[in-house]
C-alpha positions in Angstrom: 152.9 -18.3 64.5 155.1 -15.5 64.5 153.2 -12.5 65.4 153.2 -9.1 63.2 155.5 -5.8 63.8 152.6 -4.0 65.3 151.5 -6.7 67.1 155.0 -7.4 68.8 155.4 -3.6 69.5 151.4 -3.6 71.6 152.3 -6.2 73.6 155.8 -4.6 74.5 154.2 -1.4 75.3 151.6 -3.3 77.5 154.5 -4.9 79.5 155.8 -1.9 80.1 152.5 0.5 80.7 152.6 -0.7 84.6 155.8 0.2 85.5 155.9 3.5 83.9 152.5 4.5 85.1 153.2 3.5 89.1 155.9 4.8 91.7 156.4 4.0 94.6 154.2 6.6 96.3 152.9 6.6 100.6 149.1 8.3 100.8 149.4 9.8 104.0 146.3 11.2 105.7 145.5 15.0 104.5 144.7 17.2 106.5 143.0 21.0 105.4 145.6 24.0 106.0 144.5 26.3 108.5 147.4 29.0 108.5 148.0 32.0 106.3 150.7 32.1 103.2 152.1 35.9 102.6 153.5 37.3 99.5 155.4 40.7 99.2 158.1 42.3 97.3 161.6 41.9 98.9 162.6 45.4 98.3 160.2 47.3 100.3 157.7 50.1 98.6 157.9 48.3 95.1 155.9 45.8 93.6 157.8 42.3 92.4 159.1 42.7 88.6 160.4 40.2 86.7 163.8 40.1 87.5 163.1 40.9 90.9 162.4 38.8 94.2 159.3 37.9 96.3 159.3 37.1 100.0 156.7 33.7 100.9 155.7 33.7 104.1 153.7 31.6 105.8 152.3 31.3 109.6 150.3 28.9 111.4 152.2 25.8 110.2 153.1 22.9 112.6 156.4 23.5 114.4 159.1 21.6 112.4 156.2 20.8 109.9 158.3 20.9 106.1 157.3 22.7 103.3 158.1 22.6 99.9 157.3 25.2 96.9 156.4 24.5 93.1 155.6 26.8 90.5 154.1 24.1 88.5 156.2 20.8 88.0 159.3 22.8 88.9 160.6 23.4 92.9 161.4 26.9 93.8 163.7 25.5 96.3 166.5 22.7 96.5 166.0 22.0 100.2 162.2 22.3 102.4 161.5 24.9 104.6 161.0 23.4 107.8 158.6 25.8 110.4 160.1 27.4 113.3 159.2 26.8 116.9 156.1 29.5 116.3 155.0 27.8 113.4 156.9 30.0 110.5 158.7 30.1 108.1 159.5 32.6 105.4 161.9 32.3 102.5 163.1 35.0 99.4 162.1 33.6 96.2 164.0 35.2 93.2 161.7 36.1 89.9 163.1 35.3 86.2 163.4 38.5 84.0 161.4 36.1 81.8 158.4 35.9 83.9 155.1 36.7 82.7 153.3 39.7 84.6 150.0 38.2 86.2 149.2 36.0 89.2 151.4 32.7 89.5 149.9 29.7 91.4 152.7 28.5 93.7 152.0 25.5 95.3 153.2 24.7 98.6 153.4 21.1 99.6 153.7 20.4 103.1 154.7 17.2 105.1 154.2 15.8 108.6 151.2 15.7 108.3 150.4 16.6 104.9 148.7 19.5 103.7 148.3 21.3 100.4 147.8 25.1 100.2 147.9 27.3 96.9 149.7 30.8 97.0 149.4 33.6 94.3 152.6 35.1 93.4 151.6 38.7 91.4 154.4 39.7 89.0 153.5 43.5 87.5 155.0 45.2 84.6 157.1 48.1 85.7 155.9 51.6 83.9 157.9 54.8 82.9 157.1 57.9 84.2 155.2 59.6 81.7 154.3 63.4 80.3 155.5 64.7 83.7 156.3 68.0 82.8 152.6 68.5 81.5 151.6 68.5 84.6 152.2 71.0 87.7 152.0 68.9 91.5 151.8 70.6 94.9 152.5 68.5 98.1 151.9 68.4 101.6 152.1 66.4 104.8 149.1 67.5 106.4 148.5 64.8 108.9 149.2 60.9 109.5 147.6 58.3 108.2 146.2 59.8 105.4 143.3 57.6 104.1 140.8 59.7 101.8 140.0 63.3 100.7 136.2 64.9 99.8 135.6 68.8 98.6 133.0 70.3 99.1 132.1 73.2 96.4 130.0 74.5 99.2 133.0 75.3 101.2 135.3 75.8 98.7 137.6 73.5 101.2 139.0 70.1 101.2 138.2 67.7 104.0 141.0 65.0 104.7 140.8 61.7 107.0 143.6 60.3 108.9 144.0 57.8 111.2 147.9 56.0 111.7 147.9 52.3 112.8 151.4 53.3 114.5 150.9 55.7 116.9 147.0 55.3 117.0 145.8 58.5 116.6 143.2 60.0 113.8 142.4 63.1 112.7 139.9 65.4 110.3 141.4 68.1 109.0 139.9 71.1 107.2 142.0 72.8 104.2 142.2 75.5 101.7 142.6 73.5 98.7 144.3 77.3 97.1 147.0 77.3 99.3 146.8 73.8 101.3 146.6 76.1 104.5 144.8 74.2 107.4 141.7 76.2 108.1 140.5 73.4 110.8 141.6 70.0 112.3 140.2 67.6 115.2 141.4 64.3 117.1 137.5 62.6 116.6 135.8 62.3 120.1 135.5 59.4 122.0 132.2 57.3 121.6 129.7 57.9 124.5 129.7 55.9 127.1 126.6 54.3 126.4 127.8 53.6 123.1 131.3 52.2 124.1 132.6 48.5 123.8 135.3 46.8 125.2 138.4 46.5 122.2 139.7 43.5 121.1 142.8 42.7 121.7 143.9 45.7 123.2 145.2 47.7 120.3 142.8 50.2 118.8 142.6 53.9 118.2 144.5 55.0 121.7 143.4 58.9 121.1 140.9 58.9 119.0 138.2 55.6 119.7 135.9 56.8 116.7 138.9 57.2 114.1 138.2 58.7 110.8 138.4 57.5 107.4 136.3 56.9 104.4 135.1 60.5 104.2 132.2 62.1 101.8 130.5 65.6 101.6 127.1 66.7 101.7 127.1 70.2 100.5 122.9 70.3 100.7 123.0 70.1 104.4 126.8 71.4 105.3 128.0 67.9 106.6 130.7 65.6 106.4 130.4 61.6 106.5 133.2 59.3 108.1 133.4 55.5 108.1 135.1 54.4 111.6 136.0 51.2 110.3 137.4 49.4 113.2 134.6 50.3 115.0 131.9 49.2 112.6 130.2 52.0 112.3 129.8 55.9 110.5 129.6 59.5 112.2 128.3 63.4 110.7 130.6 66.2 111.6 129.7 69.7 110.3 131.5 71.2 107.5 132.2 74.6 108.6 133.6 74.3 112.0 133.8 70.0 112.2 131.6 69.8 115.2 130.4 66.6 115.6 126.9 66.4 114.8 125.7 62.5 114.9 128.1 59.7 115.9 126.5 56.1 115.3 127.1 53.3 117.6 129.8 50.8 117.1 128.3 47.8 115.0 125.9 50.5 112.6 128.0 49.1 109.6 130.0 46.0 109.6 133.4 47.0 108.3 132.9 50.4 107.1 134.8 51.1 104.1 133.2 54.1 102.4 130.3 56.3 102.1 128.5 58.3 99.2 125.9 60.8 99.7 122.8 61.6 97.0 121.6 65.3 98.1 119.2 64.8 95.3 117.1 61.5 97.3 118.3 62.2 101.0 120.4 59.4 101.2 124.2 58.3 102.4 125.5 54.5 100.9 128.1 53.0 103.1 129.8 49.9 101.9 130.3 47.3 104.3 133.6 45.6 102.9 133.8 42.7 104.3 130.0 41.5 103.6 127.5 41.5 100.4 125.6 44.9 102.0 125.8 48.4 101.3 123.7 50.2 103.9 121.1 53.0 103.5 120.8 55.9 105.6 118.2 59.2 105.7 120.9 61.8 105.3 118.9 64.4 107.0 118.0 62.0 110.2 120.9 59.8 110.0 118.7 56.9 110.6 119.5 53.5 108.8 116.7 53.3 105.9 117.6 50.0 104.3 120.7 47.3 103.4 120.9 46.4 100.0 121.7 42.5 99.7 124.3 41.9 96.5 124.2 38.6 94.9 126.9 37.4 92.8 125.9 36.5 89.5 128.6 34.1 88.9 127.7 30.3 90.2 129.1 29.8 93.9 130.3 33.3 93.5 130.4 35.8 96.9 129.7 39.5 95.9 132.3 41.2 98.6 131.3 45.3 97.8 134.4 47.6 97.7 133.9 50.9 96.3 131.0 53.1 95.2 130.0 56.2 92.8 126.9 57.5 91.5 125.6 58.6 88.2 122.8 61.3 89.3 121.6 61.6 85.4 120.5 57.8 85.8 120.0 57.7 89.6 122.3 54.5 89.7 124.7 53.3 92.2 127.6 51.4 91.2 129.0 48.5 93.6 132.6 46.7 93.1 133.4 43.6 94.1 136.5 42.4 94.7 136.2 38.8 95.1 133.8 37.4 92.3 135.0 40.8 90.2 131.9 41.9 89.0 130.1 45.3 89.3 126.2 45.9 90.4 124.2 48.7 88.8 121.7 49.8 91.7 118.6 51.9 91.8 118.7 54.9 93.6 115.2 55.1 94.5 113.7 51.4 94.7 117.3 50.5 96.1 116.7 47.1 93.7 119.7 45.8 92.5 119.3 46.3 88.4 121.9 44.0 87.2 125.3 42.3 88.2 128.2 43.1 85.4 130.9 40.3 85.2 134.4 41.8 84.8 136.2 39.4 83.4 139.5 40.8 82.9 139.7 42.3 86.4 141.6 40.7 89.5 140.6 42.3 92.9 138.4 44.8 91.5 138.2 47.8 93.9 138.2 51.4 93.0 135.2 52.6 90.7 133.8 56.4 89.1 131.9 57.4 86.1 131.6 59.8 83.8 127.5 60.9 84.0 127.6 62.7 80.8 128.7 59.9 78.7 127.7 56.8 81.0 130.7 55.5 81.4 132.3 53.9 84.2 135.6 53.1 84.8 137.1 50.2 87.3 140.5 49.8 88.5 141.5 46.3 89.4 144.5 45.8 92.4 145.7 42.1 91.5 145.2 42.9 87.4 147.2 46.3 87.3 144.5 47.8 85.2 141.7 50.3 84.5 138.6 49.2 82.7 136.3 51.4 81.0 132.6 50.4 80.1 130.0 51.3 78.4 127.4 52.0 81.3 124.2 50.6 78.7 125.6 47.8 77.6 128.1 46.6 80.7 130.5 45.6 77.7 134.5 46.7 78.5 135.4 48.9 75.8 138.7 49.3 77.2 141.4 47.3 79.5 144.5 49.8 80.4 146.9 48.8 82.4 148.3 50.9 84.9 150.6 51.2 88.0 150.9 47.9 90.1 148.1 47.6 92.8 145.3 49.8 90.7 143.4 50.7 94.1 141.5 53.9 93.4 139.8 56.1 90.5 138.2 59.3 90.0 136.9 61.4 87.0 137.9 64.5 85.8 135.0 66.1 83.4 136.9 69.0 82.8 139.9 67.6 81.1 138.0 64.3 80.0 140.8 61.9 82.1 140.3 58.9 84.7 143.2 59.3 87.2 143.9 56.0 89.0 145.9 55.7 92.3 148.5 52.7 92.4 149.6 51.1 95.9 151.7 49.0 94.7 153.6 51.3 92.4 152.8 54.5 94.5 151.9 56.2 91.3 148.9 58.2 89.5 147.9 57.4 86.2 145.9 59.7 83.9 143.7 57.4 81.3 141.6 59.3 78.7 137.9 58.0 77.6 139.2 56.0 74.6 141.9 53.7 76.9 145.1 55.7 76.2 147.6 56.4 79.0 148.6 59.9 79.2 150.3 61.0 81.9 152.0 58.3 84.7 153.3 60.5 87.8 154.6 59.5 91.5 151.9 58.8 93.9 154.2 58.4 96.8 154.2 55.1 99.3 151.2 53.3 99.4 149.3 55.8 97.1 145.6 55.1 98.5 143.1 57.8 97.0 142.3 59.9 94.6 139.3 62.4 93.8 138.5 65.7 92.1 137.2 68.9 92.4 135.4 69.1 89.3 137.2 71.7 88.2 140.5 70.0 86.7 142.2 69.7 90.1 143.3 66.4 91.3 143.9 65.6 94.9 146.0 62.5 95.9 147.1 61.0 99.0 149.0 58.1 99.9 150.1 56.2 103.0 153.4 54.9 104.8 155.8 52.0 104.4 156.9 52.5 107.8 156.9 54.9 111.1 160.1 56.7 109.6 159.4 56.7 105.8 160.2 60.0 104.3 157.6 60.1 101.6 155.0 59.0 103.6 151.2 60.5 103.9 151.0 63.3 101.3 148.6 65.2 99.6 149.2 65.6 96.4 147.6 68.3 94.0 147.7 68.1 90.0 146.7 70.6 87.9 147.4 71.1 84.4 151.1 72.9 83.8 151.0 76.5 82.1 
């Protein structure tokens, strides 16, 4: 019997299933990769375009070990990398103009023995500058290191932390905010002896033990609040004269990244970045009051607080995180967590503010590029802006109705109005790293270096409106 078209055709494609399905293919034994993959611009002080070029890095590899690189079934390379004798290796990887801005999985392949280890590649969108001459900018190197800024009404001043990771030092420095004329300035104090512990390592702050540099006013008792973050803990200098008045043993706060004080309810937040805890102190006693535990609300997620601001007309907190990207609403006064807010389009969600009058608060993202605005009843994003690469820290300005954003990545500022429109995109300088307000309509920026000898590195930066 001589068997039908269709027939014929099935058992062909049966015969052949086998061999297309198999190769020959060795399943060596896997083992997990315990090193650490790198990814930077090529061209220093720039975030990777398209068009551009990314240096991959990797360290803790096997000495000889090979690697190869895939941006899904395509190599980035025609050849391995094979790992120096320190276990390295470190290659330029050049960017299509065609690519898409986000974050690329790159997967790196490794051999002898193999491992598998995936690699985010971010590629931003390059902005204009934008509206520039709307807007009048005053600069100043005031000291190195700059980290963040706090004014005090009180005072009438502004308060600045430094600390620089290459010569060690750290500094608090009083200023006119008129005139930028340095009214007072301290190298921090060394921690008691009772309180001291030996450093890890042996590179810490040389001069200044306790360095400075989350920062936050309290105009209802004339003080000033630091995070020392290397040291794990927080100290109160006064704001006329910055006399220290409390320093707090190292290992008060794990990682101290910032600190908020509520005159209103006595109390100062510090956010403990590399945990799930913001910790609660009595701002008149300076003793620790309270941790408030943040649970993800995303399954297997880790809540990893960032930033913080406060909306006093609803005595709520609000708590980034930057590895499950969501935001928790807090109660001032029961310190109970209200609610956990996804933020879905948000990568490495960091720097946060609101605007009390309206409820809104705004969130900029460092791995998305953007700024998102939310309605602060609902938690819905009304608005996702995209803004200078590296989207790292945000403030609002009441009187002229504008979230400024500070970009690292691009070393820009970004002015975003309440309804998501971009209206004015400025130079931040390297590493731009902070950004608050007065109240009043003036803006104060600072940003960081790229290097010890980097010209436009550690400014302060203050934007007003041009006449």
């Amino acid at each position: 019997m001589t068997p039908s078209p269709l027939r014929a055709l099935l058992l062909v494609l049966t015969c052949l299933t086998p061999a297309l399905a198999q190769a020959d293919v060795s399943f060596p034994k896997p083992e997990d990769f315990k090193g650490r993959w790198r990814v930077e611009s090529a061209t220093p002080g720039l975030p990777v375009y398209p068009g551009g070029a990314a240096t991959i890095s990797g360290s803790g590899l096997q000495p000889g070990q090979k690697v190869w690189l895939q941006r899904g079934p395509q190599r980035l390379l025609e050849t391995p990398l094979v790992a120096d004798d320190k276990g390295a290796v470190s290659v330029e990887v050049a960017v299509p103009q065609s690519a898409a801005r986000g974050l690329h999985p790159i997967v790196a392949l490794l051999e002898e023995p193999s491992m598998t280890a995936l690699i985010d590649l971010k590629v931003s969108g390059p902005l204009e500058h934008l509206n520039v001459d709307k807007w009048s900018v005053t600069e100043r190197q005031v000291t190195k290191g700059l980290y963040q800024a706090a004014f005090s009404a009180a005072e009438g001043a502004l308060y600045v932390a430094g600390a620089d990771f290459y010569t060690g030092g750290s500094e608090l420095v009083k200023l006119n905010p008129d005139t930028l004329e340095v009214l007072a300035r301290i190298t921090p104090a060394d921690f008691p002896q009772e309180q001291r512990v030996e450093k890890k390592g042996g590179k810490g702050m040389a001069l200044a033990p306790a360095g400075v540099y989350g920062v936050a006013t309290d105009d209802s008792l004339g003080h000033i609040w630091v995070t020392n973050t290397p040291d794990n803990t927080i100290a109160v200098y006064k704001q006329s004269d910055l006399s220290l008045v409390r320093q707090l043993p190292p290992g008060s706060v794990y990682h101290a990244r910032e600190v908020l004080v509520d005159p209103e309810s006595r109390q100062a937040f510090v956010s403990s970045s590399a945990s799930s805890r913001v910790y609660v102190f009595n701002s008149e006693t300076f003793e620790k009051t309270g941790e408030i535990d943040i649970r993800s609300a995303a399954r297997g997620g880790d809540f990893y607080v960032m930033n913080l601001a406060h909306n006093p007309q609803r005595g709520e907190l609000y708590v980034t995180s930057r590895i499950s990207n969501e935001l928790a609403v807090v109660d001032v006064k029961t310190l109970a967590v209200k609610r956990v807010l996804p933020l879905a389009a948000a990568r490495n969600a960091t720097g946060v503010a609101t605007d009390p009058a309206s409820g809104r608060i705004f969130v900029a993202a460092q791995d998305s590029d953007n700024l998102l605005i939310l309605d602060g009843e609902s938690g819905d994003i009304l608005h996702d802006v995209t803004v200078g690469a590296g989207a790292l820290s945000v403030t609002w300005d009441a009187k002229n109705a504008l979230a400024w954003v500070a970009s690292r990545g691009a070393g820009s500022l970004s002015a975003v109005d309440a309804e998501g429109r971009l209206v004015a995109h400025l130079e931040g300088g390297s590493y731009a790293n902070h950004i608050t307000t007065d109240g009043r309509g003036r803006i104060f920026a600072l940003n960081k270096a790229l290097g010890p000898q980097d010209p436009k590195a550690d400014f302060l930066r203050v934007i007003t409106r041009a006449d």
